[in-house]
C-alpha positions as CSV (number, residue, x, y, z in Angstrom):
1,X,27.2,96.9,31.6
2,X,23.4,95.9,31.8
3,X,21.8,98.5,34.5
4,X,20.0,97.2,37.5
5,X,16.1,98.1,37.2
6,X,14.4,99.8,40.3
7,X,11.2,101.3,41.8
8,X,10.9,103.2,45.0
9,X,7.7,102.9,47.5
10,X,7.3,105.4,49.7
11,X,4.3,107.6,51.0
12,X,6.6,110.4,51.9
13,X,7.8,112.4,48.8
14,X,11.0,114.0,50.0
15,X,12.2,110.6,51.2
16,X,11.7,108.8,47.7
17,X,13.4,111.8,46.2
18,X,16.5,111.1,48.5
19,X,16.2,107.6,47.3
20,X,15.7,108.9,43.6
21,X,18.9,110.8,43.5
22,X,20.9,108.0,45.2
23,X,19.9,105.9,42.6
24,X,20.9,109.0,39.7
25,X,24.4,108.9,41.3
26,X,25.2,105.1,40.5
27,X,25.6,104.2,37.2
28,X,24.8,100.7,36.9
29,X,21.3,101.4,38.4
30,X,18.0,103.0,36.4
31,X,14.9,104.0,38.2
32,X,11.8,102.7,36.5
33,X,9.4,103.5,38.2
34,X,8.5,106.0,41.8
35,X,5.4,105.2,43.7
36,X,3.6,106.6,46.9
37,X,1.5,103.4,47.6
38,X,2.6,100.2,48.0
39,X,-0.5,98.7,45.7
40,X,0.5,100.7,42.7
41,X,3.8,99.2,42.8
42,X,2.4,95.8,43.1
43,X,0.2,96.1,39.8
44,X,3.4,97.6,38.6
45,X,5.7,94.5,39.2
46,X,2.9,92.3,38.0
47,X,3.5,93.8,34.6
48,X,7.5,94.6,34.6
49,X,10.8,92.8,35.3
50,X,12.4,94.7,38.3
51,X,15.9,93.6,39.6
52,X,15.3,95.6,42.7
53,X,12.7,97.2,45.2
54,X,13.5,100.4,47.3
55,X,10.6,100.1,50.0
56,X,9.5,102.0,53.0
57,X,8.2,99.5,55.2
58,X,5.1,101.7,57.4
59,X,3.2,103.0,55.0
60,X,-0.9,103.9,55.1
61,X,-3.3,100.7,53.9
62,X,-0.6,98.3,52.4
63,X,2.6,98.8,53.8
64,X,5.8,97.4,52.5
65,X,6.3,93.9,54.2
66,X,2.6,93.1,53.0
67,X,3.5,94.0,49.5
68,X,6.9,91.9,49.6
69,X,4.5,88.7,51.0
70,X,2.7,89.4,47.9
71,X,5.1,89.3,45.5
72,X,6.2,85.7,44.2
73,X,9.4,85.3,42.5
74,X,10.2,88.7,44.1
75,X,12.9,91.0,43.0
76,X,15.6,91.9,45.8
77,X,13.7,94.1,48.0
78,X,15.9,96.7,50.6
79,X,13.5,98.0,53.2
80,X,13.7,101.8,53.9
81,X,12.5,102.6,57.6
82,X,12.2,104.9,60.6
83,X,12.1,102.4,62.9
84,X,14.8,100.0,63.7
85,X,12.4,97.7,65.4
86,X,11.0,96.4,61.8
87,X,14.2,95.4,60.8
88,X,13.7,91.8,61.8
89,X,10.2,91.2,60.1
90,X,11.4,92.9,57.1
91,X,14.4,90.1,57.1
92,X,11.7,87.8,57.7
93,X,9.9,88.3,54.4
94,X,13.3,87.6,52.7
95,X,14.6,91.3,52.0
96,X,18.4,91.8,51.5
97,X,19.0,94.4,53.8
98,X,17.2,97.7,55.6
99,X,18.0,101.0,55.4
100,X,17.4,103.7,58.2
101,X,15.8,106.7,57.7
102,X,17.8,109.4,56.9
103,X,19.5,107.2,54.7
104,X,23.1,108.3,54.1
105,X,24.4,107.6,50.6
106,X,27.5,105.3,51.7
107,X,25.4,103.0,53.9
108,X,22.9,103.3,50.4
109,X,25.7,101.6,48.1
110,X,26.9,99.7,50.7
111,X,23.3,98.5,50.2
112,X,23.0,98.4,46.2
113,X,26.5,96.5,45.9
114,X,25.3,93.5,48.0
115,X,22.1,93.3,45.9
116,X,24.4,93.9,43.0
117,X,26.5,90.8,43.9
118,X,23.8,88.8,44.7
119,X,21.6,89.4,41.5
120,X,25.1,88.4,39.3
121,X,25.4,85.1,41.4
122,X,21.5,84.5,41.0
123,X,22.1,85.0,36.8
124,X,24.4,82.6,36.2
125,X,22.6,79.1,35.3
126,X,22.9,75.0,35.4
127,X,21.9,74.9,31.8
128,X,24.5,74.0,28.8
129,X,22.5,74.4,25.1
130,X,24.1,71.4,22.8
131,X,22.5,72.0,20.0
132,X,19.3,74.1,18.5
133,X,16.7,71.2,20.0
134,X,18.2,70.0,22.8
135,X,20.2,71.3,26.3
136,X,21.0,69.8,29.5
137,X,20.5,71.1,32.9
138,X,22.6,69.8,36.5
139,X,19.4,68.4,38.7
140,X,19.7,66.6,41.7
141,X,23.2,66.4,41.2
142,X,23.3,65.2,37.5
143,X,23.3,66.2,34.0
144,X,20.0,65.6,32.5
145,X,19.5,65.9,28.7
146,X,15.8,68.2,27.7
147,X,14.5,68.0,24.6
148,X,13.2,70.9,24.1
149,X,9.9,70.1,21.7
150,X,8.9,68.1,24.9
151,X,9.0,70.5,27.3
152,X,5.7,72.5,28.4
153,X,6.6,75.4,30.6
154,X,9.4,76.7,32.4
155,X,8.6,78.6,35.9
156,X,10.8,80.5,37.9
157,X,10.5,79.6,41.4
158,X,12.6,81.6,43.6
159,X,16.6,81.3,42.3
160,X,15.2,78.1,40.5
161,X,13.8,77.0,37.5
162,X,11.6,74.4,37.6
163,X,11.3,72.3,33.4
164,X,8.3,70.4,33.2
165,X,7.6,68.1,30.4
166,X,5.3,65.6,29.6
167,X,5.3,63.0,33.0
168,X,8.1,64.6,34.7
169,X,9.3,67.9,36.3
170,X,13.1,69.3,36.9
171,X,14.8,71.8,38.6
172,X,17.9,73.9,38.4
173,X,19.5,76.9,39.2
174,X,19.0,79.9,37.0
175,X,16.4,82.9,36.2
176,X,13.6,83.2,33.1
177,X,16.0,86.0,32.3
178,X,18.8,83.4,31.6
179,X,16.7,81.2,29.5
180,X,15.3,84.1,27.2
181,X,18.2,83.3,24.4
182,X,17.5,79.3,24.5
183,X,13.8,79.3,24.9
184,X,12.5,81.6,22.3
185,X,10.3,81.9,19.2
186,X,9.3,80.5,17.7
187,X,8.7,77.7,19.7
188,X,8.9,79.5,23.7
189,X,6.8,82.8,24.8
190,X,7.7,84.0,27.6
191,X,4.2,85.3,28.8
192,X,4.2,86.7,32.1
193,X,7.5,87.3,34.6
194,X,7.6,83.4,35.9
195,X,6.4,81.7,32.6
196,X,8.0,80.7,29.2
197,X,5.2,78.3,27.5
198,X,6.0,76.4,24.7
199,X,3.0,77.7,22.2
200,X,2.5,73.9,21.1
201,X,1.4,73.2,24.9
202,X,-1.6,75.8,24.4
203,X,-4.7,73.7,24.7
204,X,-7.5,76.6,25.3
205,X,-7.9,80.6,26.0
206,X,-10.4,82.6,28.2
207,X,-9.1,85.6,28.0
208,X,-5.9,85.9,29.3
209,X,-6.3,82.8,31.3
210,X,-4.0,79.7,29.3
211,X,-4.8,75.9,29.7
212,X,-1.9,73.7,28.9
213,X,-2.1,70.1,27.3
214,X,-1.2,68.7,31.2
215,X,-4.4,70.7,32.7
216,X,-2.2,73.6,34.4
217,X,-3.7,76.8,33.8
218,X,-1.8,80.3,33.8
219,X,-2.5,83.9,33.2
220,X,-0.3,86.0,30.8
221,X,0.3,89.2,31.6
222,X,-2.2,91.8,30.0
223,X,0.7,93.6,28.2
224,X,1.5,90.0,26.6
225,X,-2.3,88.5,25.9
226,X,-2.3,90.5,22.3
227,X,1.1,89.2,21.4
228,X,0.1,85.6,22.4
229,X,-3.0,85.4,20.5
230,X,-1.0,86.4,17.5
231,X,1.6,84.1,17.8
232,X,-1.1,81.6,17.9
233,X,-2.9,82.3,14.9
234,X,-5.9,84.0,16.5
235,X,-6.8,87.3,15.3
């Protein structure tokens, strides 16, 4: 079974080390990543896939329901807090659930198993492959057929994926994640968390800055920029 990826954010150690263990008792989850401030985890996530975010919500500078307003295309996010009173603006930024502080483990996977449920709902996809050049996806309540030479990006937008190709746009249930084994090289690059470009849509580079044929710009993610030059003949 594929394991859950998480990071904790908390400024208190001994409460991301209850967290920590939690998460060493379950087996279909692995801790990536531990952080004390809530920006390091954001530079983090801008740079890694995460399924879900263990977060304290008052923390010192940038607490947790500023970095979950940051975050687009966010990963399930379960508040941790000592106040009860947050509860609602933490379910206001879209988090799954809130844990109070001291967590007990069985309110914890309680927690985890709703996320868990969620994510494998969120995973399945409205996209059927045909063939090696062509699929079609259930938008606005039909089947339409994409080649796939014509499309220019894929972005993940929330639980949806939204196909644009040349004079038209669609969207569909599913995650990048999903779409990794149809759009790949290579003709697709996935090169940041919301973005699978088709290389032959590459019009110019600045860096890691990417201008598509239609005019839309996008950055890759720094970890991907070497890759993409690569794959684009550029050395």
């Amino acid at each position: 079974m594929e394991k859950l990826k998480c990071i904790v954010v908390d400024d208190e150690p001994i409460a991301r080390d209850i967290i920590e263990s939690f998460i060493a008792e379950i087996p279909f989850l692995e801790l990536k990543a531990s952080f004390g401030e809530a920006s390091k985890a954001l530079l983090f996530l801008q740079e890694n896939e995460i399924d879900i975010i263990f977060s304290d919500i008052e923390m010192p500078k940038f607490n947790g329901l500023e970095l979950a307003q940051s975050l687009t295309n966010a990963p399930v996010i379960i508040f941790i807090t000592a106040h009860r009173n947050f509860a609602l603006e933490g379910f206001e930024t879209g988090a799954a659930d809130y844990l109070l502080k001291p967590v007990r483990f069985d309110r914890f996977l309680k927690a985890v198993n709703r996320a868990k449920e969620y994510l494998s709902l969120k995973k399945t996809t409205s996209v059927h492959q045909i063939n090696s050049d062509r699929i079609f996806i259930k938008s606005e309540g039909k089947l339409i057929k994409i080649l796939l030479n014509e499309v220019l990006y894929v972005e993940a937008q929330g639980d949806y994926l939204k196909f644009v190709i040349n004079g038209a746009s669609y969207t569909t249930l599913g995650t990048l994640k999903s779409m990794e084994e149809v759009l790949k090289l290579p003709m697709f690059f996935r090169v940041q968390r919301s973005f699978i470009l088709n290389l032959e849509s590459v019009r110019s580079l600045n860096g890691n800055m990417v201008e598509l044929t239609d005019g839309k710009t996008i950055s890759a993610a720094l970890n991907k920029k070497d890759e993409l030059y690569q794959l684009l003949g550029i050395k």
